[in-house]
PDB file of N, H, CA, C and O in Angstrom:
ATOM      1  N   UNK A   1      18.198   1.677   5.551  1.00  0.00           N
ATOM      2  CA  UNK A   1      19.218   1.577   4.557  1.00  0.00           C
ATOM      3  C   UNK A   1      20.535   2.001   5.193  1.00  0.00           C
ATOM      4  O   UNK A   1      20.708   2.902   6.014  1.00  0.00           O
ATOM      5  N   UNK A   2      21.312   1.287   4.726  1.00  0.00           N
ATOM      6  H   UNK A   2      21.172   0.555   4.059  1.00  0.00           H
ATOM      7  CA  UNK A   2      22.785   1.658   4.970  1.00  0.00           C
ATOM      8  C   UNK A   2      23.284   3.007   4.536  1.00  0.00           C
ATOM      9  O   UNK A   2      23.201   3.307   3.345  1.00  0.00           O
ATOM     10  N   UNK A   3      23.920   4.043   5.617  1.00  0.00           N
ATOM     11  H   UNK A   3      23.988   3.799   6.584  1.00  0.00           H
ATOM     12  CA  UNK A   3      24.966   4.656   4.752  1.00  0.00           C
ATOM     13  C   UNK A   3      26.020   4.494   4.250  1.00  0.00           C
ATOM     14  O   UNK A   3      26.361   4.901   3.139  1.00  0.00           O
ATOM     15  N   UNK A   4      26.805   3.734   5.198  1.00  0.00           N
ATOM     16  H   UNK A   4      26.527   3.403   6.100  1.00  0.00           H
ATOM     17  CA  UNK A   4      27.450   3.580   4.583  1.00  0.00           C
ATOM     18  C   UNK A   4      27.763   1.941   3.683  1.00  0.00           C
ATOM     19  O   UNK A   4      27.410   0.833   4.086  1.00  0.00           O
ATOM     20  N   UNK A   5      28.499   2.247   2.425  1.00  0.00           N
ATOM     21  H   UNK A   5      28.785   3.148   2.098  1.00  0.00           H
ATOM     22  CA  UNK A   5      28.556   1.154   1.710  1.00  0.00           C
ATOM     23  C   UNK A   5      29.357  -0.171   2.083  1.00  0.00           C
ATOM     24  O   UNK A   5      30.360  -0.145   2.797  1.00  0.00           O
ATOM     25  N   UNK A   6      28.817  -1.334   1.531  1.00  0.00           N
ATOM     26  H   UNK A   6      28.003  -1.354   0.952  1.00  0.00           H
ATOM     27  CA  UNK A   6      29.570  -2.662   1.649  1.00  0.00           C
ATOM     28  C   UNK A   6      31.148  -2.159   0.977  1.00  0.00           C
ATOM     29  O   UNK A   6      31.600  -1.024   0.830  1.00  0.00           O
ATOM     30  N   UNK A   7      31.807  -3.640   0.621  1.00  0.00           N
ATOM     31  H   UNK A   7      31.440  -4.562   0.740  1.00  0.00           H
ATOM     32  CA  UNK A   7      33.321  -3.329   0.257  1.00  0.00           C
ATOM     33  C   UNK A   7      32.510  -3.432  -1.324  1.00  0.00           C
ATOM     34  O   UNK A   7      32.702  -2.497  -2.102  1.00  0.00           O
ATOM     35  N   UNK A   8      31.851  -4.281  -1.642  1.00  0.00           N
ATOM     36  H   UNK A   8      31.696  -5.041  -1.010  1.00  0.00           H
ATOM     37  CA  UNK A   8      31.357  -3.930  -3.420  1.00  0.00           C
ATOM     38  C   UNK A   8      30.820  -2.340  -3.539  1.00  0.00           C
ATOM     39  O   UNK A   8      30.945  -1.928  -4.692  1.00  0.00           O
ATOM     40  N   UNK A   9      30.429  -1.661  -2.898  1.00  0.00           N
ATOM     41  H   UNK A   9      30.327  -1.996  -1.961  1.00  0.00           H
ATOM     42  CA  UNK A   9      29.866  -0.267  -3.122  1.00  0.00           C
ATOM     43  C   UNK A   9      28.176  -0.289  -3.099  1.00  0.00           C
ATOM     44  O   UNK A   9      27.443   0.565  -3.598  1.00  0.00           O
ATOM     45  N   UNK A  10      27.800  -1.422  -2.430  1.00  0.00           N
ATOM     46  H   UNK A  10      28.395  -2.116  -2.024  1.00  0.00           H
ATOM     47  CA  UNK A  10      26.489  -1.885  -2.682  1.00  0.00           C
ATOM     48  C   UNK A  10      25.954  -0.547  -0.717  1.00  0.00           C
ATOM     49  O   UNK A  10      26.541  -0.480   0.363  1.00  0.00           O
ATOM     50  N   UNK A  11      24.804   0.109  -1.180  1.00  0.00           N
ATOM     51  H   UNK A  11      24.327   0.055  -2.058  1.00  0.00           H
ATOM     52  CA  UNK A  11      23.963   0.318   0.307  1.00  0.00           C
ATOM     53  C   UNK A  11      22.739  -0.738   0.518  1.00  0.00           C
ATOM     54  O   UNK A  11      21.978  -1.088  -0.384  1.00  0.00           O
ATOM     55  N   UNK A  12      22.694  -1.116   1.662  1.00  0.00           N
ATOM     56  H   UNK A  12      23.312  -0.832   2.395  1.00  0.00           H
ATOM     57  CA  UNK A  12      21.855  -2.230   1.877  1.00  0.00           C
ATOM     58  C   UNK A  12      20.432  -2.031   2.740  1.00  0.00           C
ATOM     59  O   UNK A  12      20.242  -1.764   3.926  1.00  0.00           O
ATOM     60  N   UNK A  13      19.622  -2.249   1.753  1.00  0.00           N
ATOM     61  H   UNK A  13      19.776  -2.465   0.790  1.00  0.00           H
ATOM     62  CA  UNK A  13      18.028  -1.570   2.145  1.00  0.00           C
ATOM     63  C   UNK A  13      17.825  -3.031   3.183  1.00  0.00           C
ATOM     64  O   UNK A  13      18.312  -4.154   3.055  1.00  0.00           O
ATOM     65  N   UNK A  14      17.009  -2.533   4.105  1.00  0.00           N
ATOM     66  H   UNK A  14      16.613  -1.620   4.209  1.00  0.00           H
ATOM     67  CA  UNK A  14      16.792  -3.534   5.389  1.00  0.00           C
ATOM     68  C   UNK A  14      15.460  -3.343   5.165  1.00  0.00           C
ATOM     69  O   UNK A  14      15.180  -2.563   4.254  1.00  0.00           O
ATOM     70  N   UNK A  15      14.278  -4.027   5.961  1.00  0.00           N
ATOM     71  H   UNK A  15      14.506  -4.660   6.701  1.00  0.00           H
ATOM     72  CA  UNK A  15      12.992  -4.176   6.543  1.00  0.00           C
ATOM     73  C   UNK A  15      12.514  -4.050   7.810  1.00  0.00           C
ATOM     74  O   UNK A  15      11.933  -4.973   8.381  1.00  0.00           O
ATOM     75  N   UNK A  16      12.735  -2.857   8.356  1.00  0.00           N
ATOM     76  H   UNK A  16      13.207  -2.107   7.892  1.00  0.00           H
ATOM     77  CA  UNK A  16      12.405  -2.631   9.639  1.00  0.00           C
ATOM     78  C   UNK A  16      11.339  -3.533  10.339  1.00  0.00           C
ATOM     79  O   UNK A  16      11.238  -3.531  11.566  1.00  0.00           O
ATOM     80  N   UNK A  17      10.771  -4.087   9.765  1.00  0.00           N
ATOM     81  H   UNK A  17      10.853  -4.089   8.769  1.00  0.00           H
ATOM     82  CA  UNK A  17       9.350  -4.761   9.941  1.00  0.00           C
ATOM     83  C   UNK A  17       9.945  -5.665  10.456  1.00  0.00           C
ATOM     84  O   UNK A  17       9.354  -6.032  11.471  1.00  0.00           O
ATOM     85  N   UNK A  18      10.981  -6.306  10.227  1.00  0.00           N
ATOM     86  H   UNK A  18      11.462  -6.008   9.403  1.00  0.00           H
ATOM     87  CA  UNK A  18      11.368  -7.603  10.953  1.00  0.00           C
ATOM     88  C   UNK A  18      12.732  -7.400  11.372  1.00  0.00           C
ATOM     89  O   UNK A  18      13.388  -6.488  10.868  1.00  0.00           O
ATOM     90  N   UNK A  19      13.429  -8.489  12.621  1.00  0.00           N
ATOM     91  H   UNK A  19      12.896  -9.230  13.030  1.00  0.00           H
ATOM     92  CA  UNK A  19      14.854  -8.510  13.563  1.00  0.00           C
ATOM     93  C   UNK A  19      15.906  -8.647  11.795  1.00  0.00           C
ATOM     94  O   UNK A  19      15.769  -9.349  10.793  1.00  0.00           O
ATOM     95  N   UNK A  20      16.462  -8.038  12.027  1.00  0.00           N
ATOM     96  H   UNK A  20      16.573  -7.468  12.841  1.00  0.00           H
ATOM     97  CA  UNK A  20      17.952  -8.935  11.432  1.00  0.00           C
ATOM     98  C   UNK A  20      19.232  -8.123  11.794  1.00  0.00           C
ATOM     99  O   UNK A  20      19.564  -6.942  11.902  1.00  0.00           O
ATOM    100  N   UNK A  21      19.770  -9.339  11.920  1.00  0.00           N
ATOM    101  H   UNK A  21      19.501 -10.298  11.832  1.00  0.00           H
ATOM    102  CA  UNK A  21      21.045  -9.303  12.773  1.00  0.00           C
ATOM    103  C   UNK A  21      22.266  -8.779  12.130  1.00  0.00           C
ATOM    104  O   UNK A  21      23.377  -9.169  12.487  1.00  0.00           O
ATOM    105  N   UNK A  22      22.077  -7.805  11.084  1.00  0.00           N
ATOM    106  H   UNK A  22      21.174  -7.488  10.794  1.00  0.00           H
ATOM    107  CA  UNK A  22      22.951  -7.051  10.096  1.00  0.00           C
ATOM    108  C   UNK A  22      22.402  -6.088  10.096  1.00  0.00           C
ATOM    109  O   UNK A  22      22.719  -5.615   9.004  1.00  0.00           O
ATOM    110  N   UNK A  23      21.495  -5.120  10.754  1.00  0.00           N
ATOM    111  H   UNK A  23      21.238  -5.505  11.640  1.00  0.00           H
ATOM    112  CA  UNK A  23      21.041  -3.827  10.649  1.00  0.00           C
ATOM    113  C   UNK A  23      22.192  -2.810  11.198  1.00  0.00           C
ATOM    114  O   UNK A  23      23.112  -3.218  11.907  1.00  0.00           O
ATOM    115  N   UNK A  24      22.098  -1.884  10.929  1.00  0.00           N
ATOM    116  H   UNK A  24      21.351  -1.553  10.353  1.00  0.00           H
ATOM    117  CA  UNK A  24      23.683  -0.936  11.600  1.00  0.00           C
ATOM    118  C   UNK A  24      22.834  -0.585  12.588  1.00  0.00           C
ATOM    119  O   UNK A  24      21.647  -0.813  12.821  1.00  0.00           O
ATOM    120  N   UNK A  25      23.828   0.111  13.200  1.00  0.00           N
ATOM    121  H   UNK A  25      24.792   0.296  13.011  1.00  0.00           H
ATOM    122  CA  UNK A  25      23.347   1.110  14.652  1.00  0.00           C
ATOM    123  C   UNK A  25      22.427   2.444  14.068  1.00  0.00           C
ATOM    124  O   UNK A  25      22.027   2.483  12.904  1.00  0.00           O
ATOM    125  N   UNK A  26      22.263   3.108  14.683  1.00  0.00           N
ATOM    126  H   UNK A  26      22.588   3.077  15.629  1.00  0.00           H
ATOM    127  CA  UNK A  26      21.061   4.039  14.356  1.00  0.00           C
ATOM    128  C   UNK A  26      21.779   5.048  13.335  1.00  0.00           C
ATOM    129  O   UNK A  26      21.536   5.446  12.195  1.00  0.00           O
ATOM    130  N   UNK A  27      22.476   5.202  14.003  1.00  0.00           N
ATOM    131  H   UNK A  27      22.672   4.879  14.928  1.00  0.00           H
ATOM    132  CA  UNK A  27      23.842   6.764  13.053  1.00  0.00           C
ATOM    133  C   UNK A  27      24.447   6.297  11.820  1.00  0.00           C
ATOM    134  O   UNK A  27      25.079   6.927  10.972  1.00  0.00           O
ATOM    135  N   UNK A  28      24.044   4.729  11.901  1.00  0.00           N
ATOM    136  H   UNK A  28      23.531   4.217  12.589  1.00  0.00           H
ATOM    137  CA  UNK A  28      24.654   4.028  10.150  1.00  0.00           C
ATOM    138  C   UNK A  28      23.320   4.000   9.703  1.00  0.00           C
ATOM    139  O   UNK A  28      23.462   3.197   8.781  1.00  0.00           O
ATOM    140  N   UNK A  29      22.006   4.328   9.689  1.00  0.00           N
ATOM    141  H   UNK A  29      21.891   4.980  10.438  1.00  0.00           H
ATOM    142  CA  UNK A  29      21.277   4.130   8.848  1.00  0.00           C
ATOM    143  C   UNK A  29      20.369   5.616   8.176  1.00  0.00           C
ATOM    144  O   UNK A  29      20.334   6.765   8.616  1.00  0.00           O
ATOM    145  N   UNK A  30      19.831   5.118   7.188  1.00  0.00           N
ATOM    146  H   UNK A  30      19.860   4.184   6.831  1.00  0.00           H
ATOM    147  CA  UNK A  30      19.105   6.777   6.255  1.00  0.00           C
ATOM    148  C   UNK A  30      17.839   5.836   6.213  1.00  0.00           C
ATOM    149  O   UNK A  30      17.678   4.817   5.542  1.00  0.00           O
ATOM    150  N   UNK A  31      17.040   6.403   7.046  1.00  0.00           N
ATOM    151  H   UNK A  31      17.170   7.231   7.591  1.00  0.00           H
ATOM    152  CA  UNK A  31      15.581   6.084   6.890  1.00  0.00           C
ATOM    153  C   UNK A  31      14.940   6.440   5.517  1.00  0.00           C
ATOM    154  O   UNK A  31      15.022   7.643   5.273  1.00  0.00           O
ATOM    155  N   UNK A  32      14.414   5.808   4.700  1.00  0.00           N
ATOM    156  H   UNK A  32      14.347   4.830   4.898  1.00  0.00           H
ATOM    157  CA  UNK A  32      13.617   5.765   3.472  1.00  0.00           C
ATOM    158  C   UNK A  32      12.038   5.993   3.126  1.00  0.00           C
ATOM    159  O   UNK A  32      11.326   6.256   2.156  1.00  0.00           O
ATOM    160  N   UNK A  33      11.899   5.642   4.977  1.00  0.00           N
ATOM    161  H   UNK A  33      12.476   5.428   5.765  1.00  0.00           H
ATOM    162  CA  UNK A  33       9.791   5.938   4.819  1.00  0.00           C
ATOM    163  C   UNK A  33       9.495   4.140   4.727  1.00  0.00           C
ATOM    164  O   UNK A  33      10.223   3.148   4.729  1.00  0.00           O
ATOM    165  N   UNK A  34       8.045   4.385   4.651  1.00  0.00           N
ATOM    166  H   UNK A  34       7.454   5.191   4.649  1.00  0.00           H
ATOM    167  CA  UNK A  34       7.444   3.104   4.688  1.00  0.00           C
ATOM    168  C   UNK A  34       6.837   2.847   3.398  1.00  0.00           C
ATOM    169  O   UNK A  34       6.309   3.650   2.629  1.00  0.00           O
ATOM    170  N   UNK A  35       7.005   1.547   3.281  1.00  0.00           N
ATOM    171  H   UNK A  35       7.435   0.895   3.906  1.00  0.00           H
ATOM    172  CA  UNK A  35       6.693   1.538   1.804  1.00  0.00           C
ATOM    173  C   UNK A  35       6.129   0.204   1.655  1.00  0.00           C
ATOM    174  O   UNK A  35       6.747  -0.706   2.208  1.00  0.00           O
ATOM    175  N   UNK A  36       4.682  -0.184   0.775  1.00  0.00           N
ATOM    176  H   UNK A  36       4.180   0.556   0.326  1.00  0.00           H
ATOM    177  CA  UNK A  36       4.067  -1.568   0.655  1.00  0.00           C
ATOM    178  C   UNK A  36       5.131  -2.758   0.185  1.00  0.00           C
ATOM    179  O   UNK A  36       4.943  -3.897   0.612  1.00  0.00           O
ATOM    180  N   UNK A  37       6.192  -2.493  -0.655  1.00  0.00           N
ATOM    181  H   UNK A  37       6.344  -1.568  -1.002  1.00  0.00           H
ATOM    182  CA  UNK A  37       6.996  -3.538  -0.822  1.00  0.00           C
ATOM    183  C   UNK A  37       8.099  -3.245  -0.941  1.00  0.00           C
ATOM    184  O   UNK A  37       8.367  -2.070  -1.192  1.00  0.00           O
ATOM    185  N   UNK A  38       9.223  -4.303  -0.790  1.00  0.00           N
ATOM    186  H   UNK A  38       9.005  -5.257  -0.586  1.00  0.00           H
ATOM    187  CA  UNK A  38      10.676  -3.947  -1.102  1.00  0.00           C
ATOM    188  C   UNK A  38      11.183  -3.369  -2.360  1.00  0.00           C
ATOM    189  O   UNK A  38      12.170  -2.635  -2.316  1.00  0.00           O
ATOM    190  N   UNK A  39      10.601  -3.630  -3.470  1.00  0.00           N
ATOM    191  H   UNK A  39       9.799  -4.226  -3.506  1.00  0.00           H
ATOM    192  CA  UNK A  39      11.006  -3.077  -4.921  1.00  0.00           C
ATOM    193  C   UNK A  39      10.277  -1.388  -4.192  1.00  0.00           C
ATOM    194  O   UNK A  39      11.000  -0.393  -4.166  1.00  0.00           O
ATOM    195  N   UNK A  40       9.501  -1.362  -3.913  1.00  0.00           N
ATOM    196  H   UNK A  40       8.914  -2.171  -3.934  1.00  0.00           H
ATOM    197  CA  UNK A  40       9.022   0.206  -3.766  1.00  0.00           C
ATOM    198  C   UNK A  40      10.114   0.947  -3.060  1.00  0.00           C
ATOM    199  O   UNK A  40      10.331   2.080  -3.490  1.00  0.00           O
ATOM    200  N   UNK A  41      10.690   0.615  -2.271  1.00  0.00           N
ATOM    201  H   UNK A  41      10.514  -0.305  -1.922  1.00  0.00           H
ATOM    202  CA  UNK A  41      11.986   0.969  -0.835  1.00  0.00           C
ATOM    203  C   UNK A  41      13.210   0.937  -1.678  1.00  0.00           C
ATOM    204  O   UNK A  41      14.140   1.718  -1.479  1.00  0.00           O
ATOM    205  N   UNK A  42      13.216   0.048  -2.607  1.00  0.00           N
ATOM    206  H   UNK A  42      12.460  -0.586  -2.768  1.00  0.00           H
ATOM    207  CA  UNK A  42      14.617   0.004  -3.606  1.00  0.00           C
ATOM    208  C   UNK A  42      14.226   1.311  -4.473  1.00  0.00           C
ATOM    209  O   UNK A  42      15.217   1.999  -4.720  1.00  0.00           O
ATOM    210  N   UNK A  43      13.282   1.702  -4.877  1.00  0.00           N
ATOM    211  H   UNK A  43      12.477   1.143  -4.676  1.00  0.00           H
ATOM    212  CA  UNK A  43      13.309   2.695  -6.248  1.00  0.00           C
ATOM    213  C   UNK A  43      13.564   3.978  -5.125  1.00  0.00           C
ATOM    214  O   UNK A  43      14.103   5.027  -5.477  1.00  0.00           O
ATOM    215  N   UNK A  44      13.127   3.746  -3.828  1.00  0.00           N
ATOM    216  H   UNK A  44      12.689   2.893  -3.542  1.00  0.00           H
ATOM    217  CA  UNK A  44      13.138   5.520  -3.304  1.00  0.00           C
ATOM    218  C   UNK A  44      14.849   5.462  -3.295  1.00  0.00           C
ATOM    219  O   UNK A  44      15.464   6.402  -3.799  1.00  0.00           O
ATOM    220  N   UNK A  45      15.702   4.119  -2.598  1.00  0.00           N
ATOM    221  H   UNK A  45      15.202   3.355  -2.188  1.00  0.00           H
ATOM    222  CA  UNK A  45      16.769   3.853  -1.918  1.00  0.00           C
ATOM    223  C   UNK A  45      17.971   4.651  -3.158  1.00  0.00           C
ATOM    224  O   UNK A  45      18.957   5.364  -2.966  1.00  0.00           O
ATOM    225  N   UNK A  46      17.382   4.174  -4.322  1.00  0.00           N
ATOM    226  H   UNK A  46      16.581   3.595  -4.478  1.00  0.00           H
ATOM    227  CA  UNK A  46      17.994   4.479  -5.753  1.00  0.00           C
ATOM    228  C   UNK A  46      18.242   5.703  -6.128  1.00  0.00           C
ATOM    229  O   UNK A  46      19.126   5.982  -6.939  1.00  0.00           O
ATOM    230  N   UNK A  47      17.209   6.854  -5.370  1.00  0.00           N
ATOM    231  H   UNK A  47      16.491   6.628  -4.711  1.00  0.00           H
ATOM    232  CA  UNK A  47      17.303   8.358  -5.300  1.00  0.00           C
ATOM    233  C   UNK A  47      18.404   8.606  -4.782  1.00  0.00           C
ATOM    234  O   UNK A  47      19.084   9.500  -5.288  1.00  0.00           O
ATOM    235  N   UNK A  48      18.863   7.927  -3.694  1.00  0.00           N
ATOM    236  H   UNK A  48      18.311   7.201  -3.284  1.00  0.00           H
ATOM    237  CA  UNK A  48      19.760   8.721  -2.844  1.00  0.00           C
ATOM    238  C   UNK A  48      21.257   7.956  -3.054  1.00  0.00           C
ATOM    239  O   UNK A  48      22.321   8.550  -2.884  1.00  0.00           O
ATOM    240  N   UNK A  49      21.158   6.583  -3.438  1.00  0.00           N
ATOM    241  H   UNK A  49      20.293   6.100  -3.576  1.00  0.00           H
ATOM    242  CA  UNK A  49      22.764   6.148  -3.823  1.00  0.00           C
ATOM    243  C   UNK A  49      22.237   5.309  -5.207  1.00  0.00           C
ATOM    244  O   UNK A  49      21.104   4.946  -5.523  1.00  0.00           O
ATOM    245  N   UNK A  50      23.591   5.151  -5.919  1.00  0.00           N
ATOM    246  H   UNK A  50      24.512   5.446  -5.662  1.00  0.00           H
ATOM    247  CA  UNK A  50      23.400   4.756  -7.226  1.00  0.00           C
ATOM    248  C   UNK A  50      23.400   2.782  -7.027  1.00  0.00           C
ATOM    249  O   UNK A  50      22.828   1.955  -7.737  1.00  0.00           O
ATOM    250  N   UNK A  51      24.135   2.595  -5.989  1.00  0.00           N
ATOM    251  H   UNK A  51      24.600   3.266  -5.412  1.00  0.00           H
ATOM    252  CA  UNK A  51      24.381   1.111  -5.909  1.00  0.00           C
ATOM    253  C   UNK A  51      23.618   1.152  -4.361  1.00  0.00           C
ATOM    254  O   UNK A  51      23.688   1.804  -3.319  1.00  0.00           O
ATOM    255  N   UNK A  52      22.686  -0.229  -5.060  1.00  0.00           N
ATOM    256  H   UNK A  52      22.629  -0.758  -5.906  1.00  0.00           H
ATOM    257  CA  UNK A  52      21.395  -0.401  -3.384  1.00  0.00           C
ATOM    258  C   UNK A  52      21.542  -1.882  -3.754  1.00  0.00           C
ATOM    259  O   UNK A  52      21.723  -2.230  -4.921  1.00  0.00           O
ATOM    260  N   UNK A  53      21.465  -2.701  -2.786  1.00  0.00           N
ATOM    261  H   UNK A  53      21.318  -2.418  -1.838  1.00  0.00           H
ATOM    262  CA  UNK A  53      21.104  -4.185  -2.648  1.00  0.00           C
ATOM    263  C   UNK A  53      20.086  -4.084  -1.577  1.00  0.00           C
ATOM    264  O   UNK A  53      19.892  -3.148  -0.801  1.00  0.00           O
ATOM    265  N   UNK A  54      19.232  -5.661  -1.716  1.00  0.00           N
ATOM    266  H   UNK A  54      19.390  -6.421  -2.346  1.00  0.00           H
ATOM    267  CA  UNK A  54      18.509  -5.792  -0.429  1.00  0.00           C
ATOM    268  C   UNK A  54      18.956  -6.786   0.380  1.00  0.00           C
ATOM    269  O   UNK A  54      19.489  -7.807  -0.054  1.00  0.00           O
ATOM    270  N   UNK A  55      18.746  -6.516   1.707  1.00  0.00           N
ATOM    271  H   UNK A  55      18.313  -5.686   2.059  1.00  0.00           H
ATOM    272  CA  UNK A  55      19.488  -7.511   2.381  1.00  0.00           C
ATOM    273  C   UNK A  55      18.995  -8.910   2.272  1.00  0.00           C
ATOM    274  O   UNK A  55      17.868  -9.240   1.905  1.00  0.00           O
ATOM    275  N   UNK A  56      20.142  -9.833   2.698  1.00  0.00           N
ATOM    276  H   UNK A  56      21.057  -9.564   2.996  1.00  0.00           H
ATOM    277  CA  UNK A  56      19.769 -10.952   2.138  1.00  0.00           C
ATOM    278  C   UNK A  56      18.870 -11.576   3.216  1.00  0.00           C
ATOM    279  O   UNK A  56      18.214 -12.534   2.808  1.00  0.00           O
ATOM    280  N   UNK A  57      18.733 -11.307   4.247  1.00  0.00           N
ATOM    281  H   UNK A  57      19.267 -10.529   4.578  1.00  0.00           H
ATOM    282  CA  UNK A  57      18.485 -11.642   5.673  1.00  0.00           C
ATOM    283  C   UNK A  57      16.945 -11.078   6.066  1.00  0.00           C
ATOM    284  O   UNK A  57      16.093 -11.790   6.597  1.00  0.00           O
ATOM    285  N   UNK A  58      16.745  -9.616   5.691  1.00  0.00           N
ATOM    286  H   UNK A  58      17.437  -9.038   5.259  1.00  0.00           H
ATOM    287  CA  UNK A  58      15.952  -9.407   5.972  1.00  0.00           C
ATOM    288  C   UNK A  58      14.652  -8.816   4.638  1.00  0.00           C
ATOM    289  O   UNK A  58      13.482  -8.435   4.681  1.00  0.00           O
ATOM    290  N   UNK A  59      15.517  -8.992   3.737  1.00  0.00           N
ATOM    291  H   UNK A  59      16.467  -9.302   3.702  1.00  0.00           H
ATOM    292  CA  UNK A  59      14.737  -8.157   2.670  1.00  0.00           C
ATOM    293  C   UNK A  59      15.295  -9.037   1.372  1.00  0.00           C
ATOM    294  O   UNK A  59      15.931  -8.543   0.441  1.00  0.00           O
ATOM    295  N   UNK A  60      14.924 -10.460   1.496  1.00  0.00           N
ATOM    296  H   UNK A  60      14.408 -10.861   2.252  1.00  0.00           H
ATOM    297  CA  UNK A  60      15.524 -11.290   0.275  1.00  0.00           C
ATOM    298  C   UNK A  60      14.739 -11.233  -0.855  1.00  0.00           C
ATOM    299  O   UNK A  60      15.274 -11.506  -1.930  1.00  0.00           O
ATOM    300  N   UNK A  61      13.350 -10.872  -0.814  1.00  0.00           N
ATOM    301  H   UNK A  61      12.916 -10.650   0.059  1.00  0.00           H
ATOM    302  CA  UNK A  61      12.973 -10.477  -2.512  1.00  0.00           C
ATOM    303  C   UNK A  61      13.755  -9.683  -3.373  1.00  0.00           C
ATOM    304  O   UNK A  61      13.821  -9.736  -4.601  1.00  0.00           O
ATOM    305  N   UNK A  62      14.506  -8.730  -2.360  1.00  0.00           N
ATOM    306  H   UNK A  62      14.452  -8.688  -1.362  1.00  0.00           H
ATOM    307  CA  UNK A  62      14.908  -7.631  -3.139  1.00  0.00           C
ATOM    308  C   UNK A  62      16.305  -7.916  -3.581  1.00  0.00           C
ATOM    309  O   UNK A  62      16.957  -7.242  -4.379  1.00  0.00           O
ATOM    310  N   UNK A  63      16.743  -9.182  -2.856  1.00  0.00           N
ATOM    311  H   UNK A  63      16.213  -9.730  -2.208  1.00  0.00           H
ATOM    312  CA  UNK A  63      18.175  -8.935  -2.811  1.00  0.00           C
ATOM    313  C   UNK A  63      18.841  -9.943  -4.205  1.00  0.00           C
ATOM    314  O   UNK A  63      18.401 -11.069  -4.437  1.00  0.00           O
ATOM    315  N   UNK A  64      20.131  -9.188  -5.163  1.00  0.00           N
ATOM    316  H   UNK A  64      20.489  -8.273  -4.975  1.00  0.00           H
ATOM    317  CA  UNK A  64      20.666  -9.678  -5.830  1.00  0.00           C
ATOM    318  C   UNK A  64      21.892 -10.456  -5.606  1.00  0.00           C
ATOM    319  O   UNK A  64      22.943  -9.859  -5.375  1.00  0.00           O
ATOM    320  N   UNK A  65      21.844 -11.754  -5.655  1.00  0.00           N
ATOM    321  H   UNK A  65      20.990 -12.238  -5.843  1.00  0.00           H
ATOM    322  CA  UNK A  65      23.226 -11.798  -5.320  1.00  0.00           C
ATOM    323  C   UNK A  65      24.700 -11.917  -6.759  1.00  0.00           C
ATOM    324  O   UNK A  65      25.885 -11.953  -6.428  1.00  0.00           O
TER     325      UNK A  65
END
């Protein structure tokens, strides 16, 4: 997950499980744990910032556009 936010205020939960070419560098991201699905990674992501998207790239079930 992103720390820091998009320009909407959105943090953007990723899928480590797979490449995508929008992941930040290591010091931009807040590890969340492993989790069986993306809605599961969104409810932990939700603890820690109020605005979460999923990426569209790597985590598109989750993602709203």
């Amino acid at each position: 997950m992103t720390k820091k936010p998009q320009e909407n205020g959105n943090h953007i939960v990723h899928n480590l499980g797979t490449w995508c070419p929008d992941l930040p560098d290591s010091v931009d991201q807040k590890s969340l744990g492993n989790f069986p699905t993306c809605q599961a990674a969104m409810r932990e992501a939700k603890k820690h910032f109020q605005e979460v998207n999923g990426c569209f790239k790597c985590s598109r079930a989750c993602f709203v556009g």
